[in-house]
N, C-alpha and C positions, 0 to 999 in steps of 0.2 A: 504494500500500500504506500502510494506515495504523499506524502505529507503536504507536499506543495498543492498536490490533488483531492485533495480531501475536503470532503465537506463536513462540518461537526453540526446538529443539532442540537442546542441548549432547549432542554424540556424539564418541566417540571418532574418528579417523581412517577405518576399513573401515567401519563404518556408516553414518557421514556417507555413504562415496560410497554406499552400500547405497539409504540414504533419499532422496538426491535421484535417483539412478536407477529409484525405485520398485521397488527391491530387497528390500529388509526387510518382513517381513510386517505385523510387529507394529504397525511407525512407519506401515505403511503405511492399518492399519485405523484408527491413531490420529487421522490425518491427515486421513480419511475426514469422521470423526466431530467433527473440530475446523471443518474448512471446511463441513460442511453445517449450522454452528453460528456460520458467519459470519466465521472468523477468517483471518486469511491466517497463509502459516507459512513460517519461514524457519529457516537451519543453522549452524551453527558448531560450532568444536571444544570439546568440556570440557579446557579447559586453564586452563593459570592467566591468559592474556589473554584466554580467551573468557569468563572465570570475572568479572574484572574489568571485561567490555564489559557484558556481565549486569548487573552495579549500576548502569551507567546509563542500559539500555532502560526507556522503561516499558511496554512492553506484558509478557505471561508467559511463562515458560520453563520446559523440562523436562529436567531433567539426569539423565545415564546413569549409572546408580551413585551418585553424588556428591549431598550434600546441597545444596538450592537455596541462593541467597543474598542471598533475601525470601520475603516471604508471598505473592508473584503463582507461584510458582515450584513444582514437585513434582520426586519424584525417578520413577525408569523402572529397573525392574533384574529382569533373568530370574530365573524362583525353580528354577535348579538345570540344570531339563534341559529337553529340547524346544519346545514353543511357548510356556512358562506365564511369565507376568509380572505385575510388578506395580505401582500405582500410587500412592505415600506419598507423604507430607509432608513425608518425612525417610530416610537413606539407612541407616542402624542397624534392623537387621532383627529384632533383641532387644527393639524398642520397637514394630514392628509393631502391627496388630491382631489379627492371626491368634497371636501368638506369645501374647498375654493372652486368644484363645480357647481354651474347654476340648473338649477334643476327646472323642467321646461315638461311638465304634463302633456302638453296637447304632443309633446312624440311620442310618448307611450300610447302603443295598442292598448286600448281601455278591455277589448276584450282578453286580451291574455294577462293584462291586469288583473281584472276582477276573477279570472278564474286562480292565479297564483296568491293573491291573497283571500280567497275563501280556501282555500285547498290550507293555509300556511295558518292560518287564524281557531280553524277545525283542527291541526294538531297540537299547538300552543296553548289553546282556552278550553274551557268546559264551562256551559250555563251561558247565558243570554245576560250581554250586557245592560246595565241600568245607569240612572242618574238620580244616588242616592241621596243628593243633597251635600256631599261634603267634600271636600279638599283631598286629595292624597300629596303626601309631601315625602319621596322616599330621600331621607339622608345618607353622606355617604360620610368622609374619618375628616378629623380638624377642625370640628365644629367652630374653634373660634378663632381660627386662621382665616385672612384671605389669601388662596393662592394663586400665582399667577394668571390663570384659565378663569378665573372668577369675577364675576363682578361684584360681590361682597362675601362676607365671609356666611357661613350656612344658619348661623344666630342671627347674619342682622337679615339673611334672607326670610329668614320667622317673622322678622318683625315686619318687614318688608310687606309680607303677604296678611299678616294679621292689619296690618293698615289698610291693605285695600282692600279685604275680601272681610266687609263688618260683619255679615251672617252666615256665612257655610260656618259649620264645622270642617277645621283644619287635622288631618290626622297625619301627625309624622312616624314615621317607622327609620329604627336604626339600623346601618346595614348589621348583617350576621358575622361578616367577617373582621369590623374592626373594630379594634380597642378603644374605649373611650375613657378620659381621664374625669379622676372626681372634679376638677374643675368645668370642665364641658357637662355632666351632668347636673351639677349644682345648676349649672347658665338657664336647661330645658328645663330642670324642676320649678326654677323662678319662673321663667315664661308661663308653665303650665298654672304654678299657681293666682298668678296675674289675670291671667283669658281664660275664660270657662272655655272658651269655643276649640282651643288647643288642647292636646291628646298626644302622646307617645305611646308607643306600643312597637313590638320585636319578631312579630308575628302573623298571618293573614295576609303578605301583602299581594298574591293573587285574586285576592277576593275584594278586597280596597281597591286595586286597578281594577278589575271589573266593575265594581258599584259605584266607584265617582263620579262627581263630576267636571274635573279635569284634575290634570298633575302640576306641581311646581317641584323644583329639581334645580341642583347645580348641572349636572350630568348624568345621572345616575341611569341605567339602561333601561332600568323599567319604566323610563318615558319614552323609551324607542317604542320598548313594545307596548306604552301605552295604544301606538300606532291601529295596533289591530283589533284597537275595541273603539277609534275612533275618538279617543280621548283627546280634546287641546290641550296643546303642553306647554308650557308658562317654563325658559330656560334664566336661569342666572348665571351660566358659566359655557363655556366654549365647546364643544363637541362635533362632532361629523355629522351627527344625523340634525341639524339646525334647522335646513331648509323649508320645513312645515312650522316650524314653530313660532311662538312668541318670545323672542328676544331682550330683554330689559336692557343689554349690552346696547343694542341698536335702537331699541323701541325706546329707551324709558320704563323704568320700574310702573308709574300709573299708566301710560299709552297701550304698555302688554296686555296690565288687565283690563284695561276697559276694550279693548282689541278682542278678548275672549270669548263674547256673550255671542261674534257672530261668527266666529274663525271657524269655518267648516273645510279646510282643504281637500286635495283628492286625495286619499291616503291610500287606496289604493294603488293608485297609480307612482305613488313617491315611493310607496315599497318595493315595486314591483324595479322601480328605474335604481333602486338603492341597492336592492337587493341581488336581483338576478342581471344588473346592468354596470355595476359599478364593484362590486365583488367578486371573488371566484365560488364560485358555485361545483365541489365538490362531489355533487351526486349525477352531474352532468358526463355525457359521451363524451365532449369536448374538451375537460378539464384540464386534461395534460396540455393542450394545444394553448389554452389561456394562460395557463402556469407558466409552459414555455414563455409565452410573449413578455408576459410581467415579467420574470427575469432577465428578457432578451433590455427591457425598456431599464432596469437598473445597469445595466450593463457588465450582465454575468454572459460568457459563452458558450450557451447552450442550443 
């Protein structure tokens, strides 16, 4: 195996084994299209020693989520749901290319729209969505940080929303995955005891995205897929899937929500061109040949 030839995938722990067992689909078409391109290929974890052995292969690498760490290197990171992925330079999905593309409905077939997202909606949801009256607010780590991608930090985004939105009920959910400091809790405790109309909770938020009636969000995906129950989505931070939504970046914190009561866009159609148009789409005949291009366009030789 030649070193120089080598391709390394940084994978988490279950995918690692995923990919060397020829489990994974995605890695597995990758792989396809990387060896009948000459290269060998080999695994390791995205961690901070796998991150550090990276600097000094020289052959190229593909890290999962995680920005590379050189210019032989690209990032790999699902865009949300089912088989779609995608293949950057860089793991900031606000810098994308899809996310500085402008997105133009009337080119989508409405008909192969509307059948990809009823087909995509029937396997992602269960029960008939509703508009139960209240706010879904899914948070995500740093509540009392503003970070770069943001237009306030996710406390003053509470407050943000309890100012404009006097009567729903507001219901925040904390993500599952991050730690949050007694300081950030003590911040939502206050809030919650301040506004009756304010609620935290860690759980249900399938059933919240279905019953709302709209989301507010730094970024958080579960306003992407609010998409497929038709939900408006009220953003306060940067992300790729932007182009349907309401903005406070662009809009104005008040302009977004009073924007809401009529913002009906084609959601269908924005999936369908986000999805199956702006992605690799994995479970498709064509996938190698897309895979191939996208690396042909970073300017890998394959």
């Amino acid at each position: 195996m030649s070193a120089e030839n080598t391709v390394t995938f940084y994978l988490n722990a279950k995918m690692r084994r995923q990919a060397e067992s020829g489990n994974q689909n995605f890695i597995g078409q990758m792989s396809a299209v990387l060896r009948a391109a000459g290269f060998d290929l080999a695994y390791d974890h995205n961690d901070e020693l796998g991150r550090l052995q990276a600097m000094s292969r020289p052959g190229r690498s593909l890290f999962l989520m995680d920005d590379p760490v050189d210019t032989r290197g690209l990032t790999l990171r699902k865009t949300y749901v089912g088989p779609f992925w995608h293949i950057e330079k860089q793991s900031k999905r606000w810098d994308w290319p899809v996310a500085r593309t402008e997105f133009d409905g009337s080119q989508v077939d409405p008909q192969r729209a509307q059948r990809f997202y009823r087909r995509w909606r029937s396997k992602l949801f269960w029960g008939e969505p509703k508009r139960g009256g209240f706010v879904f607010m899914p948070l995500q780590g740093r509540l009392s940080t503003r970070r770069s991608f943001q237009f306030c930090s996710p406390i003053d985004m509470i407050k943000a929303t309890l100012q404009h939105e006097p009567k729903r009920e507001i219901i925040a959910t904390l993500h599952p995955s991050e730690t949050y400091s007694d300081s950030e809790m003590d911040a939502l405790t206050k809030l919650t005891e301040t506004y009756d109309q304010l609620s935290v909770q860690t759980d249900k938020m399938d059933a919240l995205l279905r019953d709302c009636d709209y989301v507010v969000t730094q970024n958080s995906s579960l306003g992407f897929h609010g998409y497929f129950l038709e939900k408006p989505l009220i953003l306060f931070g940067k992300t790729d899937f932007h182009h349907i939504a309401l903005n406070v970046d662009q809009m104005g914190v008040a302009n977004a929500f009073a924007a809401r009561a009529g913002h009906a866009p084609d959601y269908a159609a924005y999936l369908y061109w986000f999805l199956q148009k702006q992605a690799i789409n994995a479970g498709r005949p064509e996938t190698q040949t897309i895979i191939r291009e996208a690396l042909l366009r970073h300017g890998w030789p394959v």
